[in-house]
C-alpha positions in Angstrom: -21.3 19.7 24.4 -20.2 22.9 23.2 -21.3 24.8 19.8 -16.9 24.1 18.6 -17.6 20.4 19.3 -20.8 19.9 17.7 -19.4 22.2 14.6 -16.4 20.2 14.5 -17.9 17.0 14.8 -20.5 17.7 12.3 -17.6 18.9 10.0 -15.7 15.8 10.4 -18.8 13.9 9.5 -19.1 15.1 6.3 -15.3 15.2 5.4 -15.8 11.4 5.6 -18.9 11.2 4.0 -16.9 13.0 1.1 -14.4 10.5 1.1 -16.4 7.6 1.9 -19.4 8.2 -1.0 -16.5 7.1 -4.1 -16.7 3.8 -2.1 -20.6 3.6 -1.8 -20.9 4.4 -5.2 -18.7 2.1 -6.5 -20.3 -0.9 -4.9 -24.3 0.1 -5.4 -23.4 0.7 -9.0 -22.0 -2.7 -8.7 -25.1 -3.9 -7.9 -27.5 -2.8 -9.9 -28.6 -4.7 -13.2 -27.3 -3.3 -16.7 -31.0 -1.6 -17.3 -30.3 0.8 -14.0 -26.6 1.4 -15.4 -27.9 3.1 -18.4 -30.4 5.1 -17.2 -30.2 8.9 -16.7 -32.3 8.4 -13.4 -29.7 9.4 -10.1 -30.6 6.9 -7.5 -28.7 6.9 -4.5 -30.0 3.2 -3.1 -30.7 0.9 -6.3 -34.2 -0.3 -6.8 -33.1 -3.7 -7.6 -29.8 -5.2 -6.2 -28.2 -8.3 -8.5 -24.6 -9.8 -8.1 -24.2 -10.6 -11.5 -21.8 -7.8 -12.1 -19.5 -9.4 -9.2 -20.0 -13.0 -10.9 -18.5 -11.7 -14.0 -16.1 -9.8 -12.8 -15.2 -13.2 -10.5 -15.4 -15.6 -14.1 -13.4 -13.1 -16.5 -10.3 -14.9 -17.0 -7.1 -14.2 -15.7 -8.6 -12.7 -12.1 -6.8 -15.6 -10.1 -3.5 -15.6 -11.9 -3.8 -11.8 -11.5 -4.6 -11.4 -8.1 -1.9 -14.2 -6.9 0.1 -12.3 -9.2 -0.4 -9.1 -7.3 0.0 -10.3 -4.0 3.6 -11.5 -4.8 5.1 -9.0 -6.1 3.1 -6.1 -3.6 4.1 -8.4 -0.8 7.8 -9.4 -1.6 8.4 -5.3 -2.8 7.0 -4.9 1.2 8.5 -7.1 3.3 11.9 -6.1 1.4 11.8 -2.5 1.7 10.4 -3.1 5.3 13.4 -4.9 6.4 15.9 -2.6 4.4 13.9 0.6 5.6 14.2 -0.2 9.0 18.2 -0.8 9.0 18.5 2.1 7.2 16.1 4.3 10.0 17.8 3.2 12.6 21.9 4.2 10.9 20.0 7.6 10.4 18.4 8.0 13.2 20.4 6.8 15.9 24.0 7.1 14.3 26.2 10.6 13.6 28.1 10.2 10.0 29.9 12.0 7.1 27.0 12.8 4.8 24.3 11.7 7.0 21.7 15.0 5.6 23.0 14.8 2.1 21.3 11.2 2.4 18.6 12.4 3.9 18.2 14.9 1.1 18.5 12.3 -1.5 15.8 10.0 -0.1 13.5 13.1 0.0 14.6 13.8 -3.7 13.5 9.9 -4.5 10.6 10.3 -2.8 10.0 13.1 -5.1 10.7 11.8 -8.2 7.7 10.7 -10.5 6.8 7.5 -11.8 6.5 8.9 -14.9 10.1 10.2 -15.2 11.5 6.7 -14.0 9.6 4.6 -16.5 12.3 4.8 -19.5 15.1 4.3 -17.2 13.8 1.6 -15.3 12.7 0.0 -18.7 16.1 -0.1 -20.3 17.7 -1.2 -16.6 14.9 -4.0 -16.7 15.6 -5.2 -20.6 19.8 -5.3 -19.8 19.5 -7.5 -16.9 17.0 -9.8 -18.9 14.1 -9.0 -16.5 11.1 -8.0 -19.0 8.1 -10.1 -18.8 8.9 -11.6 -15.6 7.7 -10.8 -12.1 11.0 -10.0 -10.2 11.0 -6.9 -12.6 8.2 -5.4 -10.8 9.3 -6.6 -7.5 12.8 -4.7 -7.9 10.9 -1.4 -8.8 8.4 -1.5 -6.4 11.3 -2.0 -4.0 13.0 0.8 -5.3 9.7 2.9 -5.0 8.8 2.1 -1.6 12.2 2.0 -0.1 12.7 5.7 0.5 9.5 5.9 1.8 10.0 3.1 4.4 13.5 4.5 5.3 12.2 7.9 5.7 9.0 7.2 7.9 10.6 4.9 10.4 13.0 7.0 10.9 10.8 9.8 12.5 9.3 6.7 14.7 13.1 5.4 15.5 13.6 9.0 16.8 10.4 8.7 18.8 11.6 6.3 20.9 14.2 7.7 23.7 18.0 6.2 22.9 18.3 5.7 26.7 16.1 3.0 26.7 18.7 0.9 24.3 21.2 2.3 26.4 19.8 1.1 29.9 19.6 -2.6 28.2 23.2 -2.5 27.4 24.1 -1.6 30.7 21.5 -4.9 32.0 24.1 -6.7 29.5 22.3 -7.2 26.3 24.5 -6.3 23.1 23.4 -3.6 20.5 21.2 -5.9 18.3 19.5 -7.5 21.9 18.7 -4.1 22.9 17.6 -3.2 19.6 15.4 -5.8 19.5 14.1 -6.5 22.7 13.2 -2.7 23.6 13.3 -0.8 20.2 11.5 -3.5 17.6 8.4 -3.7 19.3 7.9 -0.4 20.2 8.1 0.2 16.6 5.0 -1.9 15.8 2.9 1.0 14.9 5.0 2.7 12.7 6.2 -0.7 11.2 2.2 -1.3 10.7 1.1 2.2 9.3 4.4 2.1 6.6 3.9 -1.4 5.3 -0.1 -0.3 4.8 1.3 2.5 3.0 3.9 1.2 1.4 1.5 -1.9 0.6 -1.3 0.1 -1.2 1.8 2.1 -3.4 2.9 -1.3 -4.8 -0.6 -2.8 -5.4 -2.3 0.5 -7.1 1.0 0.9 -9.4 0.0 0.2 -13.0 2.1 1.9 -15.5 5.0 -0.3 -15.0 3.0 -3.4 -14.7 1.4 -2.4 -17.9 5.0 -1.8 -19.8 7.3 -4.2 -18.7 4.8 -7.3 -18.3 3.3 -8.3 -21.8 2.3 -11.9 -20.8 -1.3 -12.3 -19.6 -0.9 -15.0 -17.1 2.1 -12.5 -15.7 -0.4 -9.5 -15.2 -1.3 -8.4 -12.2 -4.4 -6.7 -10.9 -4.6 -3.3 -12.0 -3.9 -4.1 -15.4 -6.5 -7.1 -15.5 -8.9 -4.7 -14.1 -8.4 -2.4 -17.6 -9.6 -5.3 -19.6 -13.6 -3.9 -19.0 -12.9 -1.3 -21.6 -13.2 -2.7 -25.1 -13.8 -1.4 -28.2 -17.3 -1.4 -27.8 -17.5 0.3 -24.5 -16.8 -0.2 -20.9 -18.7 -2.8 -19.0 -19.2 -0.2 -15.9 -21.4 -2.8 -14.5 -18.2 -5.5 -14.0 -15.7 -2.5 -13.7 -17.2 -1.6 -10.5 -17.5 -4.9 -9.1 -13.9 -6.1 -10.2 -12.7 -2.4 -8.4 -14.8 -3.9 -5.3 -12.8 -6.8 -5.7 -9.8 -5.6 -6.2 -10.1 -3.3 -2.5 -11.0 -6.7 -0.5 -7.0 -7.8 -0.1 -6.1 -4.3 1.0 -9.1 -4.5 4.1 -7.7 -7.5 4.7 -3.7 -6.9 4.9 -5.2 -3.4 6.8 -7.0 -5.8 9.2 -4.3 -8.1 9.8 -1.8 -5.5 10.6 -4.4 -3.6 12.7 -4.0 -6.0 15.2 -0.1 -6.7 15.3 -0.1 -3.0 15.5 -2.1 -3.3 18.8 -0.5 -6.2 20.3 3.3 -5.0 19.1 2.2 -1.7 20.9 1.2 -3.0 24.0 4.5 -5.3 24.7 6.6 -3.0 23.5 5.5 -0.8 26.5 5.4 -3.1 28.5 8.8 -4.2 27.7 10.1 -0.9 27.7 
């Protein structure tokens, strides 16, 4: 191995060490007793390891209702912008129209825009259409959020994949939509995979409209359960840290579950190409 290899590889190894220690130090301090929390000492590996910080976190009320909460409107927002995203890749990518790049523009421009500067609109949108307090109101924005995104990405993965393909199914005699999705759709498995992961951890992170538009508790979803640790007497960093543990768990396991469609779509689609 040459000296560029091992310098390379020893740089990559602590780029993810960087990005890897917020993780390790969120779930040691999670397992450390109260005593350890408070202390001034910096320990790296705690001296004593307890899970009641994850059993409160687990009792606190509202961390069911929240995380079901969560999962519905993440997963709906997903599988909706997913499904819209992809139509909308392939009219870009594989279709020539009047005002095709000022579209393209516009979805950079949405892509652009800032939560922040959407908050007031969306609110009043939201109280018009009798949508406040009620999940379908974050399902709509997070659909809104994530569908440029979706549209965009897939549409560099749509132009990935050589129109000749489609073209040499037609001429076997399947239509347009059996060409598309017999040779197209699962050769897109990866990029369908890697947006929805993406577009996945973008709805379930949010938490200023979460916090705005839903004032009911058993409404709530994750993010804005997980603020509850901070009281007017302090922050419980002990059950903080072990509810943010908590709260990662769905997103290794959507990651996981994808992982492995994005293998298998991979691997037909070649084959099948």
């Amino acid at each position: 191995m040459t000296a560029k290899k091992v310098a390379a590889n020893a740089a990559a190894v602590l780029v993810a060490l960087f990005f890897a220690f917020p993780t390790y130090w969120m779930v040691t301090t999670a397992l450390k007793p109260r005593a350890d929390l408070l202390s001034s000492d910096f320990d790296l590996i705690p001296s004593t390891v307890v899970f009641t910080n994850f059993s409160t976190a687990w009792s606190k009320p509202g961390f069911l209702s929240s995380l079901t909460n969560s999962l519905l409107v993440s997963l709906s927002a997903v599988a909706a912008a997913l499904v819209v995203g992809l139509l909308a890749a392939v009219a870009l990518a594989r279709m020539r129209f009047r005002g095709r790049k000022g579209f393209l523009l516009m979805m950079l421009v949405a892509q652009m825009a800032p939560f922040e500067a959407l908050l007031i609109p969306m609110f009043l949108m939201m109280r018009d259409l009798d949508l406040l307090d009620r999940l379908p109101s974050l399902i709509l924005i997070y659909f809104a959020v994530t569908l440029p995104f979706c549209a965009w990405t897939l549409r560099g993965f749509v132009n990935g994949i050589p129109a000749e393909l489609e073209e040499a199914a037609m001429v076997d005699g399947c239509g347009r939509w059996g060409a598309f999705r017999r040779v197209t759709l699962p050769l897109l498995g990866p990029g369908l995979v890697a947006t929805s992961v993406f577009a996945f951890i973008t709805a379930w992170n949010e938490f200023l409209f979460a916090l705005v538009l839903i004032r009911d508790q058993n409404k709530q979803t994750l993010p804005v359960w997980l603020s509850g640790f901070q009281s007017a007497f302090g922050t419980d960093w002990g059950g903080t840290m072990a509810a943010s543990a908590l709260f990662t768990v769905p997103v290794l396991v959507f990651f996981l579950i994808v992982q492995r469609k994005m293998v298998a779509g991979g691997t037909a689609g070649a084959v099948k190409g």
